[in-house]
N, CA, C, O and CB atoms as a CASP TS submission, in Angstrom:
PFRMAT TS
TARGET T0000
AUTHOR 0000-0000-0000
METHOD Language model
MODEL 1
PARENT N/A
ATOM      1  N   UNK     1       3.083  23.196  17.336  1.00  0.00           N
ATOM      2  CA  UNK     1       2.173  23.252  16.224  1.00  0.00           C
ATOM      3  C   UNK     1       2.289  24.641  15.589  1.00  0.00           C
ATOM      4  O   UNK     1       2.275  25.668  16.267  1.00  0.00           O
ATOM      5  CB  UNK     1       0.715  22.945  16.676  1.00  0.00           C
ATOM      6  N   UNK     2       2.370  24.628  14.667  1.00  0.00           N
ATOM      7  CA  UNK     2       2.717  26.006  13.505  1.00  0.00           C
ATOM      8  C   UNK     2       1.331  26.423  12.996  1.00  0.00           C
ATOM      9  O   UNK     2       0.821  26.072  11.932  1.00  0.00           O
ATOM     10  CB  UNK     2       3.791  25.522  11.922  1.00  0.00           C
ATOM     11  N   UNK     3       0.821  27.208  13.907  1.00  0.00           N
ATOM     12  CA  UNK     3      -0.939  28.288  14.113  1.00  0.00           C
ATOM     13  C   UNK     3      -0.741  29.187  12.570  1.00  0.00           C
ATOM     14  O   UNK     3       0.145  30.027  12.417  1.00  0.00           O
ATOM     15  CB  UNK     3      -0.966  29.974  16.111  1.00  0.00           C
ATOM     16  N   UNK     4      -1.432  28.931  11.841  1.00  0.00           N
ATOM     17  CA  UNK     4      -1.772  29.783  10.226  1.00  0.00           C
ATOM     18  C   UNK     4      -2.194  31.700  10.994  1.00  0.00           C
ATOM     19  O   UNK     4      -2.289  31.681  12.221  1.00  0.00           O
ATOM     20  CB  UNK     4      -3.921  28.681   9.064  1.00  0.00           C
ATOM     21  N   UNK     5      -2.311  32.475  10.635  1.00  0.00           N
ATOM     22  CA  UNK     5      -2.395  33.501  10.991  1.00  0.00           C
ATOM     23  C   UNK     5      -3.694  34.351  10.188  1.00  0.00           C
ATOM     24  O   UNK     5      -3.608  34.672   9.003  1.00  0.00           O
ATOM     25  CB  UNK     5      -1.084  33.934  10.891  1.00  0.00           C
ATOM     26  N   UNK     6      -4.538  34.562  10.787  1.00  0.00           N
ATOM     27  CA  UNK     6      -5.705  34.883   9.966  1.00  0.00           C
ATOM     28  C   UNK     6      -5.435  36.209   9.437  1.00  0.00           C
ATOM     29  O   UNK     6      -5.323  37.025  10.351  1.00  0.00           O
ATOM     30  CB  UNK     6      -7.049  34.838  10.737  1.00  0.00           C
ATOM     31  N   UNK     7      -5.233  36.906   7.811  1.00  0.00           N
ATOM     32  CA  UNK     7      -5.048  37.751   7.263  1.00  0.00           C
ATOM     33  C   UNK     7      -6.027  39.201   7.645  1.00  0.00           C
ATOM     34  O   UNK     7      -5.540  40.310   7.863  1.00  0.00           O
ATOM     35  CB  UNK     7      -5.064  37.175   6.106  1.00  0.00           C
ATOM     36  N   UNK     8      -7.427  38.887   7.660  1.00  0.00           N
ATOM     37  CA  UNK     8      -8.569  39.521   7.822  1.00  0.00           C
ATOM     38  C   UNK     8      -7.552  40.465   9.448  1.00  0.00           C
ATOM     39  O   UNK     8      -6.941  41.530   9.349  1.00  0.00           O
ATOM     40  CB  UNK     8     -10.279  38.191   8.039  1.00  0.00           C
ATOM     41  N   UNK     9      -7.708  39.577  10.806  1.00  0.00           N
ATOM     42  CA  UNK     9      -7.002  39.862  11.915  1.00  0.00           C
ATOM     43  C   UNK     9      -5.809  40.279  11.871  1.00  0.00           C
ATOM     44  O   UNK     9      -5.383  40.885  12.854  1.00  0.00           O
ATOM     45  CB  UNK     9      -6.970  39.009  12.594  1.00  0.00           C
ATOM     46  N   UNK    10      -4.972  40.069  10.743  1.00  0.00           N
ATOM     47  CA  UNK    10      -3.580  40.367  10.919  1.00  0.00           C
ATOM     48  C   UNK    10      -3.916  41.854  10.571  1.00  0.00           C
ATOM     49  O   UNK    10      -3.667  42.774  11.350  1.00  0.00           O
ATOM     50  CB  UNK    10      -2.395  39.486   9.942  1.00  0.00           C
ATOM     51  N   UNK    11      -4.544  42.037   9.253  1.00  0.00           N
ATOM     52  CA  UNK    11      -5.119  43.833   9.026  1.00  0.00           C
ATOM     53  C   UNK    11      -5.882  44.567   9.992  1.00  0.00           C
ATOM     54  O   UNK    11      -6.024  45.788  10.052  1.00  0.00           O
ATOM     55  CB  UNK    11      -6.140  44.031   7.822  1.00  0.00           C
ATOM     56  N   UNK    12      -6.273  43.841  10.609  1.00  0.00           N
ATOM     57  CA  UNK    12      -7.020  44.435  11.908  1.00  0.00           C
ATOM     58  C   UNK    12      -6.357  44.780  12.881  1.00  0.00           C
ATOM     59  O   UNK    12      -6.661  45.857  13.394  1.00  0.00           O
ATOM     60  CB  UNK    12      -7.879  43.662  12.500  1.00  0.00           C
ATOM     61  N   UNK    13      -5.802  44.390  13.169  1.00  0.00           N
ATOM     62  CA  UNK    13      -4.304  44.775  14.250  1.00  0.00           C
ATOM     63  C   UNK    13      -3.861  45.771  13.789  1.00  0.00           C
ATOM     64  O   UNK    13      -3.941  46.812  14.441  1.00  0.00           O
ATOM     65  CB  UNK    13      -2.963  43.774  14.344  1.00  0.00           C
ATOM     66  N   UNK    14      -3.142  45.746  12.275  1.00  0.00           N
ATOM     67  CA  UNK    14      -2.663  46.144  11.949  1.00  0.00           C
ATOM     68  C   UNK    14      -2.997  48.009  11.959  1.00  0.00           C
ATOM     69  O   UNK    14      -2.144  48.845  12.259  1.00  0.00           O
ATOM     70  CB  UNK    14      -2.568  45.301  11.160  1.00  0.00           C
ATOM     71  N   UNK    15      -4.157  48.259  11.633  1.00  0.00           N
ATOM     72  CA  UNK    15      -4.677  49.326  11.474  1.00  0.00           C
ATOM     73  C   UNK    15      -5.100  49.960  12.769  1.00  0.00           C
ATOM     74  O   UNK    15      -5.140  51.174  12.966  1.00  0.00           O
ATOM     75  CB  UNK    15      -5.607  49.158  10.612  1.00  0.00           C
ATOM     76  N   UNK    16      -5.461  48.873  13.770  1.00  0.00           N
ATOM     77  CA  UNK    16      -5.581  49.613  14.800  1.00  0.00           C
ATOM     78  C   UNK    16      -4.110  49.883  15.678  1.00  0.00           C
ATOM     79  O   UNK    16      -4.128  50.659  16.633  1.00  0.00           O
ATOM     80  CB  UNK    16      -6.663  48.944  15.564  1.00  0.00           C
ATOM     81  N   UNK    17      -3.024  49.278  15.331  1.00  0.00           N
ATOM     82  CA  UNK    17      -1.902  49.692  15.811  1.00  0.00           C
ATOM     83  C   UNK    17      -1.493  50.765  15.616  1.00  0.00           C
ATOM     84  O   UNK    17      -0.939  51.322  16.563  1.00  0.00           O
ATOM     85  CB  UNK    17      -1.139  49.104  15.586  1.00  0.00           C
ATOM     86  N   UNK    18      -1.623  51.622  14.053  1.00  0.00           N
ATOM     87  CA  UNK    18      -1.604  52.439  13.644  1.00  0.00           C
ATOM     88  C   UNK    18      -2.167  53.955  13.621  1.00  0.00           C
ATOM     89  O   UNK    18      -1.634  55.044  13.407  1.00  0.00           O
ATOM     90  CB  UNK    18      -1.637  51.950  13.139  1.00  0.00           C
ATOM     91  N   UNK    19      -3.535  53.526  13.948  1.00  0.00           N
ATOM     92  CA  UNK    19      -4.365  54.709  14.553  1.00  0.00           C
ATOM     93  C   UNK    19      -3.736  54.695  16.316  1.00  0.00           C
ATOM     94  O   UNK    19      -4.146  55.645  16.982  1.00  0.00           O
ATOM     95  CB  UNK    19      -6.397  54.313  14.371  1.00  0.00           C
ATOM     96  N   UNK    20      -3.104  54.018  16.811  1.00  0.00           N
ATOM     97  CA  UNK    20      -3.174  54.341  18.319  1.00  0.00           C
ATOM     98  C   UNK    20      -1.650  54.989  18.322  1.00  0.00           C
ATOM     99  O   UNK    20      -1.109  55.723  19.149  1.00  0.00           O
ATOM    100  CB  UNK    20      -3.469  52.833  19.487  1.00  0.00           C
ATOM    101  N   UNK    21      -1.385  54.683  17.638  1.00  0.00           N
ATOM    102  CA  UNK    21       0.207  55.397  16.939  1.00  0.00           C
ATOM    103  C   UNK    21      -0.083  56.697  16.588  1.00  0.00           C
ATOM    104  O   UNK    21       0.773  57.520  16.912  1.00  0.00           O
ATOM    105  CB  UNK    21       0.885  54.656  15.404  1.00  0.00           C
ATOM    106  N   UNK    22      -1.315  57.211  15.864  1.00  0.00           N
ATOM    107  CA  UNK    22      -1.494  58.360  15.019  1.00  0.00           C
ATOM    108  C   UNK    22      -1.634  59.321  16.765  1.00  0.00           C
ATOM    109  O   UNK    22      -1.295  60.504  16.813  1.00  0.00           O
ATOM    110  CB  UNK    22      -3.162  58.242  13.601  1.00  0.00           C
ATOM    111  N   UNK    23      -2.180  58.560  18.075  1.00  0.00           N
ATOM    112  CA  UNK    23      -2.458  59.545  19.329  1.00  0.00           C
ATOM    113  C   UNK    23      -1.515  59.316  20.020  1.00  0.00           C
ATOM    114  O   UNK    23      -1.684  59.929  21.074  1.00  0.00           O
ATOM    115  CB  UNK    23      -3.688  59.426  20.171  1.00  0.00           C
ATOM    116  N   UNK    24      -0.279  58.584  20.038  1.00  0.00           N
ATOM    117  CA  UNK    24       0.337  57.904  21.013  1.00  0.00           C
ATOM    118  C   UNK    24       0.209  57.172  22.147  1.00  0.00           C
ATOM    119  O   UNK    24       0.923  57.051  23.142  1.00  0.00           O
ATOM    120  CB  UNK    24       0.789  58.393  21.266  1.00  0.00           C
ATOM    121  N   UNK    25      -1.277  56.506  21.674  1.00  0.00           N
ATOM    122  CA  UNK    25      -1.704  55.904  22.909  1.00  0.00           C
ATOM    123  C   UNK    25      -2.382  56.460  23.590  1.00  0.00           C
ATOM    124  O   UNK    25      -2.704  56.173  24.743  1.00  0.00           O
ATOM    125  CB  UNK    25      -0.942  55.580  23.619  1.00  0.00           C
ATOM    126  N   UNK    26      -2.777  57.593  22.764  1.00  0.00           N
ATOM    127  CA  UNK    26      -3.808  58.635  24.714  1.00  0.00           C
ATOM    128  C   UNK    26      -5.291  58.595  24.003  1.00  0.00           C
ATOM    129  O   UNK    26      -5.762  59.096  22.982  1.00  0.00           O
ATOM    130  CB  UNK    26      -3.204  61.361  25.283  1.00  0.00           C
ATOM    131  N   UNK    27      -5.829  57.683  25.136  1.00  0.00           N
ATOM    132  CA  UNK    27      -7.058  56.838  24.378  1.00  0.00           C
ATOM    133  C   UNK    27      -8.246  58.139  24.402  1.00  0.00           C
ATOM    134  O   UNK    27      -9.351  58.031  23.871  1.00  0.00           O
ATOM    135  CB  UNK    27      -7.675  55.113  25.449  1.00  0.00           C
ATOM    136  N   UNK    28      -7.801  59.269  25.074  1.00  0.00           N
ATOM    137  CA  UNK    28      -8.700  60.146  25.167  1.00  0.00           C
ATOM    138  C   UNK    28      -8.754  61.643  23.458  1.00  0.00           C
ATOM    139  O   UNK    28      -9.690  62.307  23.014  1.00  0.00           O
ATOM    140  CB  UNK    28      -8.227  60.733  26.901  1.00  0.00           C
ATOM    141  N   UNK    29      -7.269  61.553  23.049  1.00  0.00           N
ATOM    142  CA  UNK    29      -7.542  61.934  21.786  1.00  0.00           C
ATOM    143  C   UNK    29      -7.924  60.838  21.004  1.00  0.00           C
ATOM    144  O   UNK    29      -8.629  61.211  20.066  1.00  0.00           O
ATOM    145  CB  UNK    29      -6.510  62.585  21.233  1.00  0.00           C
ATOM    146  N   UNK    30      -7.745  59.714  21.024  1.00  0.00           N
ATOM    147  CA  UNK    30      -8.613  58.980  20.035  1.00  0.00           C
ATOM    148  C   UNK    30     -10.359  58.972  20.244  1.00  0.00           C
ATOM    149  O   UNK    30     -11.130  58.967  19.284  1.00  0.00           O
ATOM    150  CB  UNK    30      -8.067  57.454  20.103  1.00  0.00           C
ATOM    151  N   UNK    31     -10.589  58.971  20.998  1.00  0.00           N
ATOM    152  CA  UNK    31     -11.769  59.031  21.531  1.00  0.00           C
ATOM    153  C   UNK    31     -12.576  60.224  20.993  1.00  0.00           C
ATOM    154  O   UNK    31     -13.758  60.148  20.658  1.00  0.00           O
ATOM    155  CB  UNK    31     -11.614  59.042  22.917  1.00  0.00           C
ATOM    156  N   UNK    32     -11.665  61.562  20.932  1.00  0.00           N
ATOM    157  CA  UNK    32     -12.109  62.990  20.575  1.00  0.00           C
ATOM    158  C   UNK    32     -12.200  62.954  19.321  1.00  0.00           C
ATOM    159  O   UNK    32     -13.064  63.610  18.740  1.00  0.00           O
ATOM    160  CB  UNK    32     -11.262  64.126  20.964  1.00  0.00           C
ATOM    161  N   UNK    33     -11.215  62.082  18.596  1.00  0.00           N
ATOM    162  CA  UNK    33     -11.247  61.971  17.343  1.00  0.00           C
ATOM    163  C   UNK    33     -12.433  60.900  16.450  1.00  0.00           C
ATOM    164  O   UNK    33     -12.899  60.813  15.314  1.00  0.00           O
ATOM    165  CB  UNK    33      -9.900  61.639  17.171  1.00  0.00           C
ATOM    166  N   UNK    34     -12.499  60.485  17.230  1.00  0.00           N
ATOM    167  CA  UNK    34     -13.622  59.280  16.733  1.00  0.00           C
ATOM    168  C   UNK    34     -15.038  60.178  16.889  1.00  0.00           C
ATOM    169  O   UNK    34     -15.695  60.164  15.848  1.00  0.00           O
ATOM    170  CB  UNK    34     -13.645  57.596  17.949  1.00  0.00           C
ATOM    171  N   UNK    35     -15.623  60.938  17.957  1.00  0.00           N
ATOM    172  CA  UNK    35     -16.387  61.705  17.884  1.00  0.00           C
ATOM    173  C   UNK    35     -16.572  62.941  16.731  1.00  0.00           C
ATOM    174  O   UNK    35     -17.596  63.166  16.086  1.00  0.00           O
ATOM    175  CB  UNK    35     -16.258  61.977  18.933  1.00  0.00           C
ATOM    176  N   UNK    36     -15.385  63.619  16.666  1.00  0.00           N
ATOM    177  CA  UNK    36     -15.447  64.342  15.676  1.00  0.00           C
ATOM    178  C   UNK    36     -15.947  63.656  14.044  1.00  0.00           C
ATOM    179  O   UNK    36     -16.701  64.098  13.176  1.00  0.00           O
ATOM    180  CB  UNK    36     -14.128  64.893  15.760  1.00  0.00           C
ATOM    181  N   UNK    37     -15.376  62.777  14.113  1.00  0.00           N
ATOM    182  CA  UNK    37     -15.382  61.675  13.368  1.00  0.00           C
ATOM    183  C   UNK    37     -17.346  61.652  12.981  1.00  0.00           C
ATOM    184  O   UNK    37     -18.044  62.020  12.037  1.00  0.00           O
ATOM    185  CB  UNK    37     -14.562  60.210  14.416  1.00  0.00           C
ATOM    186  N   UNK    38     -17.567  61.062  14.196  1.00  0.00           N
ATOM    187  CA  UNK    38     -19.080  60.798  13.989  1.00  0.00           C
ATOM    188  C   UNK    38     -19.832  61.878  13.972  1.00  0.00           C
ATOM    189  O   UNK    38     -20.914  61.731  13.404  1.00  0.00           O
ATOM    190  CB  UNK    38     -19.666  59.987  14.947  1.00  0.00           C
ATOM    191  N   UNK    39     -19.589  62.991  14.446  1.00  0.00           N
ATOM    192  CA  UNK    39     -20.153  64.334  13.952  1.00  0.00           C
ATOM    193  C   UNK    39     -20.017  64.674  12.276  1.00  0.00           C
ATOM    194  O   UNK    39     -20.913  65.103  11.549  1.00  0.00           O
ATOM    195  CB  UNK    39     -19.335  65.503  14.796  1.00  0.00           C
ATOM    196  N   UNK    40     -18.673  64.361  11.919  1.00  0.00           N
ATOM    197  CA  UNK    40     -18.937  64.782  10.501  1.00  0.00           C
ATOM    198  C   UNK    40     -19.377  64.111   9.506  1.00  0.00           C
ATOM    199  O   UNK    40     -19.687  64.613   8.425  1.00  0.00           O
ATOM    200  CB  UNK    40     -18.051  65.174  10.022  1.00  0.00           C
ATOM    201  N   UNK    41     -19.455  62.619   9.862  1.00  0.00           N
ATOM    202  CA  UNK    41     -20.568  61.726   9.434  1.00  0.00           C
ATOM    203  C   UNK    41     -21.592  61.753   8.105  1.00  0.00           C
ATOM    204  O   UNK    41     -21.766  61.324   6.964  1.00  0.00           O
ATOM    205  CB  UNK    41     -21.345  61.812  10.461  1.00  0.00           C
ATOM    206  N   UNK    42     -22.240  62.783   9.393  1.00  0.00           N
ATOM    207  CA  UNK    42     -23.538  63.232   8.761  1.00  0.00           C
ATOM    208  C   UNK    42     -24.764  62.436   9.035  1.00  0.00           C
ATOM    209  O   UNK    42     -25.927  62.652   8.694  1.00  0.00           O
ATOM    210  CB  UNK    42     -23.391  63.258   7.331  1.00  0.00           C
ATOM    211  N   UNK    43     -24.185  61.359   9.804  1.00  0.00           N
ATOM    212  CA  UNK    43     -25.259  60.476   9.916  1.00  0.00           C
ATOM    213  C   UNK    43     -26.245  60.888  11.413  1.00  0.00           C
ATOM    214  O   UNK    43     -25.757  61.509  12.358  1.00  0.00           O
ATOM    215  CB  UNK    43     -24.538  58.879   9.936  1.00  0.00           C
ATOM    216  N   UNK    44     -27.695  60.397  11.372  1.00  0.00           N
ATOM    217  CA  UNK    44     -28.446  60.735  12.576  1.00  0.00           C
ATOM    218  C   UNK    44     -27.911  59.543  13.759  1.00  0.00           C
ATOM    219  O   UNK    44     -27.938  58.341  13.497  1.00  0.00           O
ATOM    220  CB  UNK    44     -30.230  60.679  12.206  1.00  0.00           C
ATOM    221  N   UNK    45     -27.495  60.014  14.901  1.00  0.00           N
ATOM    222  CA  UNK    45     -27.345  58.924  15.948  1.00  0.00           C
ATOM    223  C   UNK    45     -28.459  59.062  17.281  1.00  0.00           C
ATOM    224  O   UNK    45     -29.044  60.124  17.492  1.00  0.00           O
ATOM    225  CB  UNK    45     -25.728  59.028  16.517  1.00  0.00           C
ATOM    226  N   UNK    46     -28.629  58.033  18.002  1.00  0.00           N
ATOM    227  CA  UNK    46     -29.485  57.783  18.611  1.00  0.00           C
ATOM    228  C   UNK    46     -28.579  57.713  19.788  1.00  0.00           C
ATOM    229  O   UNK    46     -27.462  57.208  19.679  1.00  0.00           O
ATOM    230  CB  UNK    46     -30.314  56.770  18.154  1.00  0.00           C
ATOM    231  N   UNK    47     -29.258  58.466  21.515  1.00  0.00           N
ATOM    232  CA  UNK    47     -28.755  58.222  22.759  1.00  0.00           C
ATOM    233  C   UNK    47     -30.335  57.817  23.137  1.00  0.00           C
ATOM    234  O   UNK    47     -31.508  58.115  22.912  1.00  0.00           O
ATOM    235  CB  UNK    47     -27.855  59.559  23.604  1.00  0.00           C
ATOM    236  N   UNK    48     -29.427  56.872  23.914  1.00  0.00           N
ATOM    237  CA  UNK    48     -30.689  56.329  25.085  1.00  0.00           C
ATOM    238  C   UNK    48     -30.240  57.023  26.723  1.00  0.00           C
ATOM    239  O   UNK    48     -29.322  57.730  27.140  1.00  0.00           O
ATOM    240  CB  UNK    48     -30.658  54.135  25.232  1.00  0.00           C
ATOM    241  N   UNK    49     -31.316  56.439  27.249  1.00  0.00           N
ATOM    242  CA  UNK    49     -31.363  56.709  28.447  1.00  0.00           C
ATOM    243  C   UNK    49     -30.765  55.521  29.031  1.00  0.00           C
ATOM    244  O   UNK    49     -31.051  54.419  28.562  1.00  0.00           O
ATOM    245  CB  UNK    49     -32.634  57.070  28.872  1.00  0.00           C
ATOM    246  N   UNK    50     -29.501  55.701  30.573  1.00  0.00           N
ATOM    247  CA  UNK    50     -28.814  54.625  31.119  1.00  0.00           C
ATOM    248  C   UNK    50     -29.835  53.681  31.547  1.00  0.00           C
ATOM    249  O   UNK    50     -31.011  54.034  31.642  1.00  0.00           O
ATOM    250  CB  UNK    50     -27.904  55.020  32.217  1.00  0.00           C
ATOM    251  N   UNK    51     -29.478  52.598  31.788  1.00  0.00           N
ATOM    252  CA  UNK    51     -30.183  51.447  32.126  1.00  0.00           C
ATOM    253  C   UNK    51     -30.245  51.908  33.575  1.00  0.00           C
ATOM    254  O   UNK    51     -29.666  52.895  34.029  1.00  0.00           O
ATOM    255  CB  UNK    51     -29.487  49.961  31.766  1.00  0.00           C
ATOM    256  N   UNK    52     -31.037  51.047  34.249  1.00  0.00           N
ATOM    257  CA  UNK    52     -30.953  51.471  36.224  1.00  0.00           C
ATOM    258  C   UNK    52     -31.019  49.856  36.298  1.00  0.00           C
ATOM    259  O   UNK    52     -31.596  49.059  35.558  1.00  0.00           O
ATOM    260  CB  UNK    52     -32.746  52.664  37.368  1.00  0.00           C
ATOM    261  N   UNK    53     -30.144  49.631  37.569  1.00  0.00           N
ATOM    262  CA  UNK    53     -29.883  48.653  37.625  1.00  0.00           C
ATOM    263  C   UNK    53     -30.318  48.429  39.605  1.00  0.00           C
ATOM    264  O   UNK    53     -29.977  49.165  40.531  1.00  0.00           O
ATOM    265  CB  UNK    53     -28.378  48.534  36.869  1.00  0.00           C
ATOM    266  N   UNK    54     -30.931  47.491  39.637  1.00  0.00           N
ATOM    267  CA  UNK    54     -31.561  46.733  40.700  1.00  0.00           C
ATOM    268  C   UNK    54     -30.276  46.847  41.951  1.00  0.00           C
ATOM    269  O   UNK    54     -29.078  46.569  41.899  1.00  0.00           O
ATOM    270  CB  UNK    54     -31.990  44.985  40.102  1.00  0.00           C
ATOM    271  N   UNK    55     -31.028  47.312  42.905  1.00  0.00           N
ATOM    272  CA  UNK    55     -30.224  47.539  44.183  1.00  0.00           C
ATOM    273  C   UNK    55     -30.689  46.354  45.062  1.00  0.00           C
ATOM    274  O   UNK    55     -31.874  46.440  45.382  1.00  0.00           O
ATOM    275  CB  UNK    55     -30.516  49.068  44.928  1.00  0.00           C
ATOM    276  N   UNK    56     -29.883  45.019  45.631  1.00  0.00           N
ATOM    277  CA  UNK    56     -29.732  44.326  46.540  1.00  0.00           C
ATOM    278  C   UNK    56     -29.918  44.517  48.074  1.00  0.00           C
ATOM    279  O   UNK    56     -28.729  44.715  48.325  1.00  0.00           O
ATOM    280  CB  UNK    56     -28.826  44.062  46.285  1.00  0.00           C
ATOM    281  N   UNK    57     -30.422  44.587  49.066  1.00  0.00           N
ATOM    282  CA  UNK    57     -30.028  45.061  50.091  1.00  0.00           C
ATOM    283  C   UNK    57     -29.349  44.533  50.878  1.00  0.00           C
ATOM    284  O   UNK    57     -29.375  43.303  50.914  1.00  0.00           O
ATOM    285  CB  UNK    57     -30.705  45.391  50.557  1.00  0.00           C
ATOM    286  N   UNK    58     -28.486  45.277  51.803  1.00  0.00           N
ATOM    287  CA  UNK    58     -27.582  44.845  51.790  1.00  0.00           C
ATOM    288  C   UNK    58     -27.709  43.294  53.031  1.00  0.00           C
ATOM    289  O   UNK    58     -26.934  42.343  52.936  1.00  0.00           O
ATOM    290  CB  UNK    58     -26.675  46.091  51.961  1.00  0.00           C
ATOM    291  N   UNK    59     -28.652  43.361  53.929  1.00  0.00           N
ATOM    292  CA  UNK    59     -28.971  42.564  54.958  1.00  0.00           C
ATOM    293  C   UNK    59     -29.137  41.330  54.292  1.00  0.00           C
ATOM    294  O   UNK    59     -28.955  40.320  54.971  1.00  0.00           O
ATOM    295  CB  UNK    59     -30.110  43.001  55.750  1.00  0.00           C
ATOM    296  N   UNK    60     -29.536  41.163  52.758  1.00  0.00           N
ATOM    297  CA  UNK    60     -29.705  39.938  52.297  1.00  0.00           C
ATOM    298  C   UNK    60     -28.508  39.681  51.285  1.00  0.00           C
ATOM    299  O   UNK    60     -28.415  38.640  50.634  1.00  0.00           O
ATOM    300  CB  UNK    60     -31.102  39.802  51.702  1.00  0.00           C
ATOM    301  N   UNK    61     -27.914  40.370  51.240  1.00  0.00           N
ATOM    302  CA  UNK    61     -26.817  40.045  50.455  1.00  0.00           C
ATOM    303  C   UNK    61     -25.695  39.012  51.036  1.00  0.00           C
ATOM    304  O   UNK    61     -25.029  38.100  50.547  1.00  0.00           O
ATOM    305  CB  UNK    61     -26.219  41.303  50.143  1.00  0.00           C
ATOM    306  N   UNK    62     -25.819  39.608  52.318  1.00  0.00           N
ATOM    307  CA  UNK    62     -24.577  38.540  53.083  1.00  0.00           C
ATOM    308  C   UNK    62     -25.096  37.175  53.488  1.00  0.00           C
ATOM    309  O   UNK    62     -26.102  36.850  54.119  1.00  0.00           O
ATOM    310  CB  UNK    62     -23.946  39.196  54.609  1.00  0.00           C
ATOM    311  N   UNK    63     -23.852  36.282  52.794  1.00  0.00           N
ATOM    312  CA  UNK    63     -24.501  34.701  52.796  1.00  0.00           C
ATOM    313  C   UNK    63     -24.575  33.970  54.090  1.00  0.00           C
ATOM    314  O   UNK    63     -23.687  33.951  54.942  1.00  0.00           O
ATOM    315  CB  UNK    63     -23.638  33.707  51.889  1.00  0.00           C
ATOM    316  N   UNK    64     -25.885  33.290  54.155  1.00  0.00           N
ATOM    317  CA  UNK    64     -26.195  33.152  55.398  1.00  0.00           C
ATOM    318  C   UNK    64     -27.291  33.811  56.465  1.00  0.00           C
ATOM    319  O   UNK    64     -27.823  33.351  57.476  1.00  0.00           O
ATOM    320  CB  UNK    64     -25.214  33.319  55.734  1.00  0.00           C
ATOM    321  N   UNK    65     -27.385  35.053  55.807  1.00  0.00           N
ATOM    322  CA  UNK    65     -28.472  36.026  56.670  1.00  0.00           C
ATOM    323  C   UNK    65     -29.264  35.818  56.211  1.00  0.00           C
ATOM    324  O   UNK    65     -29.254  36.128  55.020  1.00  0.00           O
ATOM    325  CB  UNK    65     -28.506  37.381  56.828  1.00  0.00           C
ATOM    326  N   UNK    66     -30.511  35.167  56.744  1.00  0.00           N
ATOM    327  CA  UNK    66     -32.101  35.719  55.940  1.00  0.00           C
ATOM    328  C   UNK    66     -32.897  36.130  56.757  1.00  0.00           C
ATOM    329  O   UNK    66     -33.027  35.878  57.955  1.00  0.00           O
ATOM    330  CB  UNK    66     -33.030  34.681  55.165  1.00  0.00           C
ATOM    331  N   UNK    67     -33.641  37.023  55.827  1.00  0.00           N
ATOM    332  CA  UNK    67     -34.832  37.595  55.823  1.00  0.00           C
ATOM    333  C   UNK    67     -35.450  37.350  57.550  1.00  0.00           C
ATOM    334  O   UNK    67     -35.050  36.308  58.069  1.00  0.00           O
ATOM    335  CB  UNK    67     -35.749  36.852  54.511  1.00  0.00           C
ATOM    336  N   UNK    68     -36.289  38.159  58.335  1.00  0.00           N
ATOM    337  CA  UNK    68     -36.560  37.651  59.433  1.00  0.00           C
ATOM    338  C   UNK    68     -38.152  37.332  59.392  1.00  0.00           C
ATOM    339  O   UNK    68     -38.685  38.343  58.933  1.00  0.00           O
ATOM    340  CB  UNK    68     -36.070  38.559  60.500  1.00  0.00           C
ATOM    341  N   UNK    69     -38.953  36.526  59.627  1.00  0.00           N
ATOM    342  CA  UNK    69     -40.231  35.823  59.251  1.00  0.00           C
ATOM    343  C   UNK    69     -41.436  36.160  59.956  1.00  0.00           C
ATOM    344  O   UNK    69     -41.358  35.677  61.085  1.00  0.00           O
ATOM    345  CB  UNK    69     -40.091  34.451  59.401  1.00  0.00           C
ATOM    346  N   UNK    70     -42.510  36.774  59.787  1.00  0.00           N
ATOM    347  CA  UNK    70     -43.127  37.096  60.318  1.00  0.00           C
ATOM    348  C   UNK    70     -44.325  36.644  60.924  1.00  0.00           C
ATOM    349  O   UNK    70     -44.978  36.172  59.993  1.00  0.00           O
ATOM    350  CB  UNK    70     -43.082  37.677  59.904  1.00  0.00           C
ATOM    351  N   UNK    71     -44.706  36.577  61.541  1.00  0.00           N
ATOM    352  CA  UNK    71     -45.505  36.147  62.614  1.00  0.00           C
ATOM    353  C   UNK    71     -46.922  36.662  62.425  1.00  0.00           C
ATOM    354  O   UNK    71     -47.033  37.862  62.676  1.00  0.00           O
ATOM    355  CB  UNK    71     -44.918  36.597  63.921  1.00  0.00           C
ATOM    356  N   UNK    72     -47.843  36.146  62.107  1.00  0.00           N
ATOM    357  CA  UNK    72     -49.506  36.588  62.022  1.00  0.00           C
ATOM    358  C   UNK    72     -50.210  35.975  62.938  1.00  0.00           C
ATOM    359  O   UNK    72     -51.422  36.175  63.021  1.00  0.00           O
ATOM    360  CB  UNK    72     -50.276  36.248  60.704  1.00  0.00           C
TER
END
C-alpha cells in the first residue's frame, strides 16, 4: 500500500533534523541552546516544585506476601 506522507510532519522532521545537525547531535548543546533561547525570550516562566511520589514497602510489594493480621 503506497502511505501519502503528511507535509505538516515531513517539515517537522525536517527542521528538527536540522537543528540536531546545527549541534551534531550533542543533545546537551542543544539543550544549552534552547535555554539561552528561553532566557532571551523575554517571556516570564514558571518552576514548580518536583512531584513526590508514594513509596511502596517493600514487604508488600512482593507478590504473595501479605500484610500480617492482628489479633485483638
Amino acid at each position: 500500500m503506497d502511505m501519502k506522507l503528511d507535509p505538516v510532519l515531513t517539515e517537522i522532521r525536517a527542521v528538527r533534523e536540522a537543528y540536531a545537525d546545527r549541534f551534531a547531535g550533542d543533545i546537551r548543546g542543544m539543550l544549552a541552546d534552547l535555554y539561552l533561547r528561553q532566557k532571551q525570550g523575554g517571556r516570564k516562566t514558571v518552576s514548580r516544585p518536583p512531584r513526590t511520589i508514594k513509596v511502596i514497602h517493600q514487604e508488600s510489594a512482593v507478590p504473595g506476601n501479605r500484610p500480617a493480621s492482628r489479633s485483638t
